[in-house]
FIDOKE-840842 format. One line per 8 residues: number of its first residue (from 0); for each residue x, y, z of N, C-alpha, C. Coordinates in steps of 0.05 Angstrom, whole numbers. Layout:
residues N
NUM = X,Y,Z,X,Y,Z,X,Y,Z  ...
//
This chain:
residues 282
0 = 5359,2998,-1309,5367,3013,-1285,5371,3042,-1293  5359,3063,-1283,5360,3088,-1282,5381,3103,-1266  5403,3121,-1274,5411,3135,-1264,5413,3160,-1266  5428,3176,-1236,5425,3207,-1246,5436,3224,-1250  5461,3211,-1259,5481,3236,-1282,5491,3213,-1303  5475,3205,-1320,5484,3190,-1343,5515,3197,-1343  5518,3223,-1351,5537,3229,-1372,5571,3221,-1359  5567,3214,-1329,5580,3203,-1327,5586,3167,-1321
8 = 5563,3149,-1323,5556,3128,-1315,5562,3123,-1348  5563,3138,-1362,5563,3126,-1388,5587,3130,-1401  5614,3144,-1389,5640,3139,-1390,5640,3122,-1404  5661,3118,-1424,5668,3089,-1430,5690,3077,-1409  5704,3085,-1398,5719,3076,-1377,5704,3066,-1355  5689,3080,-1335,5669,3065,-1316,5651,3046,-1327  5636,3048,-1340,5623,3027,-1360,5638,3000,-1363  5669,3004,-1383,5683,2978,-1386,5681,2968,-1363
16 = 5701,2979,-1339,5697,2970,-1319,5680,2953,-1303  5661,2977,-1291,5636,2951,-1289,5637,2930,-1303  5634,2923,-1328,5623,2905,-1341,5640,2880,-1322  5672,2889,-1316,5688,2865,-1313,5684,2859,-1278  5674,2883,-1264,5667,2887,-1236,5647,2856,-1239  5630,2858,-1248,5608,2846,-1251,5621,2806,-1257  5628,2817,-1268,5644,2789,-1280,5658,2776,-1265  5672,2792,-1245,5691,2779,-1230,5667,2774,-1198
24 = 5647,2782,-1196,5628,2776,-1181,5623,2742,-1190  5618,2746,-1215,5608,2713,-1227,5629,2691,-1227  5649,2702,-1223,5671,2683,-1226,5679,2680,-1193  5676,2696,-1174,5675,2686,-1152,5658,2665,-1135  5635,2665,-1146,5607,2643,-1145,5622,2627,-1147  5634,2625,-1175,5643,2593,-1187,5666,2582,-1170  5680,2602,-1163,5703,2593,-1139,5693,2585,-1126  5673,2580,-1108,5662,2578,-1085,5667,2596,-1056
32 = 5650,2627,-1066,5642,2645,-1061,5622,2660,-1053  5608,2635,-1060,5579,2650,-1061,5566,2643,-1025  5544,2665,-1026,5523,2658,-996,5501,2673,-999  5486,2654,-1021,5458,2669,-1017,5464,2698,-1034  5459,2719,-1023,5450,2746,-1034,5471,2763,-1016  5498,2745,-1006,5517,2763,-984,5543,2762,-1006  5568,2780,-992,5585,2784,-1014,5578,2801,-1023  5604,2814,-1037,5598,2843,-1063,5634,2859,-1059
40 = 5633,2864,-1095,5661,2882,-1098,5652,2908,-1105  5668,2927,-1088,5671,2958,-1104,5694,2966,-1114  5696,2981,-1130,5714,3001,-1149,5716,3029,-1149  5737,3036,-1137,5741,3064,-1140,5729,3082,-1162  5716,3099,-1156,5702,3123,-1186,5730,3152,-1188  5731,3128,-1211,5765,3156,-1215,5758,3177,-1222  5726,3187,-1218,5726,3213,-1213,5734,3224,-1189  5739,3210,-1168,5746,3215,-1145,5714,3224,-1131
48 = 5696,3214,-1138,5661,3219,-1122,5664,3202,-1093  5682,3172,-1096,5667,3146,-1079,5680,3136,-1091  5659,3108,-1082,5662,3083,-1100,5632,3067,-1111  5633,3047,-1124,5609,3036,-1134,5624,3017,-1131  5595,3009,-1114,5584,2983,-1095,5563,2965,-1115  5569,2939,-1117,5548,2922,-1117,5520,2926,-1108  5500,2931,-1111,5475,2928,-1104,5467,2912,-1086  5449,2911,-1062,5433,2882,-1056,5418,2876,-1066
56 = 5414,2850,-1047,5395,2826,-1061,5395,2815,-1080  5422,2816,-1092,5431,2796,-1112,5458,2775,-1101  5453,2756,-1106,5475,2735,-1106,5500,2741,-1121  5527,2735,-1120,5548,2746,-1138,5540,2727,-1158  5529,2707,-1166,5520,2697,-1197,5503,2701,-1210  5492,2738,-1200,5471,2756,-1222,5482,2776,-1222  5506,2784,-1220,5510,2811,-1218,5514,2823,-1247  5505,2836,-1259,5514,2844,-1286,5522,2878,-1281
64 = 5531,2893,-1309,5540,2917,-1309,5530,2940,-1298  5502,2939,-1287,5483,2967,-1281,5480,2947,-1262  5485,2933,-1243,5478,2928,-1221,5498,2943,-1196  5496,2963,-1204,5516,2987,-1181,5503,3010,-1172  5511,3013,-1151,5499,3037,-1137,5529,3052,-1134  5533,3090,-1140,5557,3096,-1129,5547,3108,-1099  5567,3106,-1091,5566,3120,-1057,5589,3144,-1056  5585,3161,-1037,5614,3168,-1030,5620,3163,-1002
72 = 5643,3169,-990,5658,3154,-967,5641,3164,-953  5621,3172,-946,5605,3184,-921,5584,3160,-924  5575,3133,-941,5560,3117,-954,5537,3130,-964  5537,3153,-966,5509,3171,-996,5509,3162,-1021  5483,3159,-1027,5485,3143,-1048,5479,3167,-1070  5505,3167,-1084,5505,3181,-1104,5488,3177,-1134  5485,3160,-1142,5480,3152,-1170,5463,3122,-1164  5451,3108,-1177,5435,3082,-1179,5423,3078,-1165
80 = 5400,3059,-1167,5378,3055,-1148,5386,3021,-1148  5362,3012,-1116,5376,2989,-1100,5387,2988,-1076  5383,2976,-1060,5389,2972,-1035,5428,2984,-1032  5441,2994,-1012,5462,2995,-1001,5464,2970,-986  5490,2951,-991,5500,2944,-977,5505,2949,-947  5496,2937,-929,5491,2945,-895,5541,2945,-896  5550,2941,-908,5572,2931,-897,5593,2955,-912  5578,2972,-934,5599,2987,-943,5619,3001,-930
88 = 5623,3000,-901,5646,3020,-883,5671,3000,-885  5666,2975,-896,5691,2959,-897,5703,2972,-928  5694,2971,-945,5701,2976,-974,5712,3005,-965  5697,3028,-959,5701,3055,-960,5728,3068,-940  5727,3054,-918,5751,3051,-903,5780,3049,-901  5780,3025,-924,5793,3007,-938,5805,3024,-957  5794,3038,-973,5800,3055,-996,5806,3083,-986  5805,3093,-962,5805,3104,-948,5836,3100,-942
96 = 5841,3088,-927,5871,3078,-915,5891,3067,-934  5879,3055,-964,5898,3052,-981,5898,3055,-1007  5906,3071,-1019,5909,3085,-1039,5918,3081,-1069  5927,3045,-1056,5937,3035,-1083,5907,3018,-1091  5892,3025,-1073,5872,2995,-1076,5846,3010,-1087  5845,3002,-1106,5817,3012,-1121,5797,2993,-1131  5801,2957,-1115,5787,2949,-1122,5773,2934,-1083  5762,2937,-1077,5755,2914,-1051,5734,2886,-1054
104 = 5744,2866,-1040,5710,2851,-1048,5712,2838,-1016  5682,2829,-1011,5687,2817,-982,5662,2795,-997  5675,2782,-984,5659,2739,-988,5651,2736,-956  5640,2706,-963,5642,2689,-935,5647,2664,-949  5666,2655,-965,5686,2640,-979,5682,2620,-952  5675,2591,-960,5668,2572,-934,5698,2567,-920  5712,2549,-939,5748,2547,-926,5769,2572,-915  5761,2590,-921,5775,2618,-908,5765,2626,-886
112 = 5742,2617,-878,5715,2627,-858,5722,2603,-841  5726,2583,-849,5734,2563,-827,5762,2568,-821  5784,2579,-832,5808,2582,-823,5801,2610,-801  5791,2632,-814,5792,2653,-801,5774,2650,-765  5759,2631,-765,5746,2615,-743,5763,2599,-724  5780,2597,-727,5809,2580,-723,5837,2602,-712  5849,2595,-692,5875,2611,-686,5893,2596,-710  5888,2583,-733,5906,2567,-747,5906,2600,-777
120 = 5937,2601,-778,5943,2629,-795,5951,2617,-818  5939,2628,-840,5945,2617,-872,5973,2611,-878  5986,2598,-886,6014,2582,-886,6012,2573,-920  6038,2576,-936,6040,2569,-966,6046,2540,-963  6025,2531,-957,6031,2498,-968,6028,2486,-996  6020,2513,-1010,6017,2509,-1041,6016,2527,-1050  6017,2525,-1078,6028,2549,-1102,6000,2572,-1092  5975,2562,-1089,5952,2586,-1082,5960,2602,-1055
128 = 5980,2593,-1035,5983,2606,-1009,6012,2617,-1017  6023,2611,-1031,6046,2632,-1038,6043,2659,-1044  6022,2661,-1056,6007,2690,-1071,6012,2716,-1048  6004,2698,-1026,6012,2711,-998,6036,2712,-982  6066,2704,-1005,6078,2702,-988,6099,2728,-972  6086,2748,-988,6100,2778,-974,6086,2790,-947  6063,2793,-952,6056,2807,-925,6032,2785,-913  6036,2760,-919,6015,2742,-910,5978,2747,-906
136 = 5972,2735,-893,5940,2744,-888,5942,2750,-856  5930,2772,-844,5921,2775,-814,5897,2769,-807  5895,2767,-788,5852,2762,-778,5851,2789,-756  5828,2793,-769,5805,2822,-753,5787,2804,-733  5798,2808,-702,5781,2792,-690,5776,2806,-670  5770,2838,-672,5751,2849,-655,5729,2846,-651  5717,2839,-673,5689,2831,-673,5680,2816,-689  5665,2793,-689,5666,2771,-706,5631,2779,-717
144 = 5617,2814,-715,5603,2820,-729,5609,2828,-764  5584,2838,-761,5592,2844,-797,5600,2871,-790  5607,2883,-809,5629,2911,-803,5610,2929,-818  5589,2943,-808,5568,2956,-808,5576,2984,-799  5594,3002,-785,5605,3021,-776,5619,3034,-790  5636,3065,-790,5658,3067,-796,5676,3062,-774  5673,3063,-747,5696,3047,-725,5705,3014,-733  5691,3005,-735,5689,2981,-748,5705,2980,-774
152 = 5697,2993,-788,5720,2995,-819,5736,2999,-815  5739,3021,-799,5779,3030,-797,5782,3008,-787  5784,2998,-764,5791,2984,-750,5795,2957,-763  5786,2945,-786,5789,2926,-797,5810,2935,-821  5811,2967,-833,5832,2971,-853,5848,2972,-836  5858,2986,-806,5886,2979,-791,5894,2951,-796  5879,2931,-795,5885,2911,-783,5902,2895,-805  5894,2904,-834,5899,2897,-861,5919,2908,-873
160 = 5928,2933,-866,5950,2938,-861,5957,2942,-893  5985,2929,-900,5996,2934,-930,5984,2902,-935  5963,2884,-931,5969,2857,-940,5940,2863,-963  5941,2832,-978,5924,2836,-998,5898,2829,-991  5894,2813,-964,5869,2805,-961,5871,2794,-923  5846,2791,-913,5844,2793,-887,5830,2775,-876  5826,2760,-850,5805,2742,-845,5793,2752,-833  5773,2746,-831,5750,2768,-808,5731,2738,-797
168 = 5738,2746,-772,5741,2724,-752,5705,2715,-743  5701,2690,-753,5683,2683,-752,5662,2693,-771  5670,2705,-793,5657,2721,-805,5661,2714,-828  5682,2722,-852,5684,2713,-877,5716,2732,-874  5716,2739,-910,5749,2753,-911,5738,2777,-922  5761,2797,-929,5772,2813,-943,5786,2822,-958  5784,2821,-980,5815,2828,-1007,5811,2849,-1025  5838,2852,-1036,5840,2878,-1046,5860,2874,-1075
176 = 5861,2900,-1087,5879,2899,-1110,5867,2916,-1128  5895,2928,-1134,5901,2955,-1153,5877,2949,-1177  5881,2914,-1193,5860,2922,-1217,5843,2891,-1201  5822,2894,-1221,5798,2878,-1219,5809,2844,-1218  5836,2850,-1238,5845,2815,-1242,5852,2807,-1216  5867,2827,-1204,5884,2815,-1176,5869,2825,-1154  5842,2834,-1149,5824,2830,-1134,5811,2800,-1133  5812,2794,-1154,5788,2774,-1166,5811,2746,-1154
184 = 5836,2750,-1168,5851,2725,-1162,5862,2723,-1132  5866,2743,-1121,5871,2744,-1094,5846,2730,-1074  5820,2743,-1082,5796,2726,-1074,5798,2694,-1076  5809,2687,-1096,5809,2660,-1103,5826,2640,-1097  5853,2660,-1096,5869,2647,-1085,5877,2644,-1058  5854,2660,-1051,5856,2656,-1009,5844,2624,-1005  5813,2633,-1022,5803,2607,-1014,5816,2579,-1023  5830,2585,-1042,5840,2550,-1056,5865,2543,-1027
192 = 5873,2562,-1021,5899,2563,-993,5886,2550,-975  5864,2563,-968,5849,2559,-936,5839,2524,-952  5834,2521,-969,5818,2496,-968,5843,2476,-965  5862,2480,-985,5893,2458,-977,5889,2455,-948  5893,2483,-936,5915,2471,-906,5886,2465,-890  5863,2467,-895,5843,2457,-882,5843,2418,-889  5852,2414,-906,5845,2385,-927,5870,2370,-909  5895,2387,-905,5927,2379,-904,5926,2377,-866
200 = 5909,2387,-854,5906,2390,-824,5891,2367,-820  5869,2373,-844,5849,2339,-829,5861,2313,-835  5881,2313,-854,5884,2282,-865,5909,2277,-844  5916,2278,-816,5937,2276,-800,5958,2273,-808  5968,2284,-831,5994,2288,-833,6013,2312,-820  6039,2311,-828,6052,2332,-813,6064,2353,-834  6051,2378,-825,6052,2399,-853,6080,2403,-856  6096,2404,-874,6118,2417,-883,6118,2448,-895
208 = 6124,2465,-880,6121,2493,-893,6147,2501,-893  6144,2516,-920,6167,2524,-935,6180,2543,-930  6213,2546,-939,6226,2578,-926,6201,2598,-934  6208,2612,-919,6201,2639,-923,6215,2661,-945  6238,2656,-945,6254,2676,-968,6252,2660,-992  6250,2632,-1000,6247,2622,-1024,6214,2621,-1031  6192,2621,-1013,6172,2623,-1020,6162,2652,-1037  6181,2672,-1025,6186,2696,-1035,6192,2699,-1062
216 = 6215,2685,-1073,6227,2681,-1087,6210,2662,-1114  6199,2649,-1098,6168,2633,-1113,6149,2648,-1130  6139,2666,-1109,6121,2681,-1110,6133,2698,-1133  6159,2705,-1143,6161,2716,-1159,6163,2700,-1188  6173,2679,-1191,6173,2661,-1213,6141,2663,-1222  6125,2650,-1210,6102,2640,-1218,6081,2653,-1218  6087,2685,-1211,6063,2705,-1224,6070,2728,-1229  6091,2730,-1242,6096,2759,-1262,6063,2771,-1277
224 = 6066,2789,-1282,6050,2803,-1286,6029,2785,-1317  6048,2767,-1331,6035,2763,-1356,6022,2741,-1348  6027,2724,-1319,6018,2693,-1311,5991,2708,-1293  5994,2735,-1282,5971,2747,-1272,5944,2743,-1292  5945,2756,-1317,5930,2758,-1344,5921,2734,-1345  5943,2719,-1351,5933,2692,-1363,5924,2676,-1338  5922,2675,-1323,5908,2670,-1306,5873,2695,-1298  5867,2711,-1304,5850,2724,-1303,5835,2715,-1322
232 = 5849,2714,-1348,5835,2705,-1381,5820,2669,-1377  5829,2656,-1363,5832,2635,-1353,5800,2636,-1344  5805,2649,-1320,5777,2645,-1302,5749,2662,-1324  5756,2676,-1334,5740,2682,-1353,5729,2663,-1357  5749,2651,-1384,5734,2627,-1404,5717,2607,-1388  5728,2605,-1369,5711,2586,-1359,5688,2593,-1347  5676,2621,-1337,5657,2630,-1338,5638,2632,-1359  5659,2631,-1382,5630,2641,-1406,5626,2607,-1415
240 = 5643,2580,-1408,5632,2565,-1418,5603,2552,-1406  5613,2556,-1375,5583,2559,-1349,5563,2574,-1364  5562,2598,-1363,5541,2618,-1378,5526,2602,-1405  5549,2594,-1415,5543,2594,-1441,5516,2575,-1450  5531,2559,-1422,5511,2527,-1423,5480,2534,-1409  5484,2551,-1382,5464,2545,-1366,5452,2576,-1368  5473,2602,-1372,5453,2629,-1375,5470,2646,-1338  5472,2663,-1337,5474,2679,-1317,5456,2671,-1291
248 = 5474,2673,-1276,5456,2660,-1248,5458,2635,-1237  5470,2621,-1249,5467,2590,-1243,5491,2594,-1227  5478,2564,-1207,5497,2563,-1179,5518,2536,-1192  5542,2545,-1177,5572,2523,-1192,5562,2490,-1181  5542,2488,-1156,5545,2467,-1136,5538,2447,-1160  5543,2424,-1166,5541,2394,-1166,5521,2404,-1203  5545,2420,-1220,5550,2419,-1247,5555,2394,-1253  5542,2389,-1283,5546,2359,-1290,5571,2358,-1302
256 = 5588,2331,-1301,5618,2328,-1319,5614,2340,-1345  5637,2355,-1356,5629,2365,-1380,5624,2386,-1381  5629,2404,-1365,5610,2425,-1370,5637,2444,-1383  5667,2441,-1369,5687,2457,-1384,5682,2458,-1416  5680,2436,-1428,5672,2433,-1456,5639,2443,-1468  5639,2457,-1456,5601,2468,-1464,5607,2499,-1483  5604,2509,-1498,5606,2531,-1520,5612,2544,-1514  5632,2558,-1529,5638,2590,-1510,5626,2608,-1528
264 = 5619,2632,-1518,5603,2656,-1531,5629,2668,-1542  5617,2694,-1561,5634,2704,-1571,5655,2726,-1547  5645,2731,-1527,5643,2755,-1515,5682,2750,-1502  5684,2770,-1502,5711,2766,-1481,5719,2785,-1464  5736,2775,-1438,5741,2803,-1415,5755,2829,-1436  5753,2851,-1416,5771,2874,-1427,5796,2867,-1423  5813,2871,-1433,5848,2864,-1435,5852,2879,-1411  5872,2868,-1396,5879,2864,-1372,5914,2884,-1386
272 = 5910,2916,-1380,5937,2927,-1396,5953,2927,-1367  5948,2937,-1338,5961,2958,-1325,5948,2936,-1299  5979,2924,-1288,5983,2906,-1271,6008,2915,-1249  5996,2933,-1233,6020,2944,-1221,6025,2928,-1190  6027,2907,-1188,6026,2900,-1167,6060,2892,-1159  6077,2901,-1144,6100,2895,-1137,6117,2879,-1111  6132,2871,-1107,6135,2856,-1079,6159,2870,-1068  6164,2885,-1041,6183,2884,-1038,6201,2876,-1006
280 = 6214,2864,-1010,6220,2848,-978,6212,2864,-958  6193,2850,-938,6203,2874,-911,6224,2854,-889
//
């Protein structure tokens, strides 16, 4: 892939980066994330240019390091060749309205997509919906199109407000986070939520949901900043043992038993230093 100011694409900081941008693309597949060649995360360019966007026409289980295009907030494509994303006014918007967030990714995550399709609002019926238990999840249900506009983007960053992630109604989600780990786990941990209370709704039982000030209080036990890591390091490994076995690209659906135990490469994420994510009551 050719670009046209190396000298800054070849940063070692944007570079690392990417590498893990890319990674956390592959590790969203394996969550069950993926749709085809839809989906894609951007990252703020701390040069302050934009951001760099995912490319099209790749699936998030090809995305590797030079698969980025930068933009700036006007969506000009600054640097890399490859299709623009038709949806970048949600990312740019987004980054736009919040300042702590330098990472965005938007899915069509199947169990979040069926909740967000639903007047039924994400609820901590388990340790994955706690993650949310400060400013919860909202749904964007102006338009149950894809967010192709900048009216459309703001209007979906209003809607998102200070929370970490969004439903977009009839459509898929939206999440966010300061670094790549808690973009990536926030993504993941919407959908493991939406799938519980989707699982916990159909089997006719009667949901028990938890205080609200102790789920708070939860939410702080069980992901301090070092259970963030080790949970990021986590989803890694188990990416490179996938990789390792089958190669980049391969889809998670109907893996044979065994596959956690398949070789791990030498390779490992960048260390996860600067986790600033904080909670504070409203």
């Amino acid at each position: 892939m050719t670009y046209t100011h190396t000298k800054n694409y070849e940063d070692a900081s944007i570079a690392s980066i990417l590498a893990d941008v890319a990674r956390a693309h592959r590790i969203l597949e394996l969550e069950g994330h993926g749709d085809m060649s839809m989906g894609h995360l951007s990252f703020r360019d701390p040069f302050g240019r934009g951001l760099w966007l995912k490319r099209g026409n790749l699936a998030l289980s090809e995305v590797e390091g030079d698969d980025f295009i930068l933009i700036d907030f006007d969506g000009t494509v600054l640097e890399g060749t490859g299709l623009r994303h038709l949806e970048w006014p949600l990312h740019a918007e987004i980054m736009k309205a919040r300042p702590d967030v330098n990472f965005v990714g938007h899915s069509h995550a199947h169990y979040s997509t069926v909740l967000g399709a639903s007047e039924e609002n994400l609820k901590p019926y388990n340790n994955h919906g706690v993650w949310f238990a400060y400013e919860g999840v909202p749904r964007f249900a102006e338009t149950s199109h894809i967010i192709t506009t900048v009216p459309l983007g703001v209007a979906a960053a209003k809607a998102l407000g200070d929370a970490q992630a969004i439903l977009l109604a009839n459509h898929g989600i939206a999440f966010v986070g300061s670094t790549v780990a808690e973009v990536t786990l926030t993504g993941i941990f919407l959908e493991k939520a939406a799938r519980f209370q989707v699982d916990l709704k159909a089997s006719g039982f009667v949901p028990i949901e938890p205080d609200a000030e102790e789920t708070k209080e939860k939410f702080d036990r069980i992901y301090p900043a070092k259970a963030q890591h080790n949970f990021w390091t986590y989803f890694n490994r188990r990416l490179e043992r996938v990789e390792g076995a089958f190669g980049i690209g391969i889809s998670p659906i109907a893996l044979p038993p065994g596959i956690s135990s398949a070789p791990t490469p030498a390779t490992a994420p960048t260390p996860l230093i600067h986790i600033t994510r904080e909670r504070v009551p409203r």
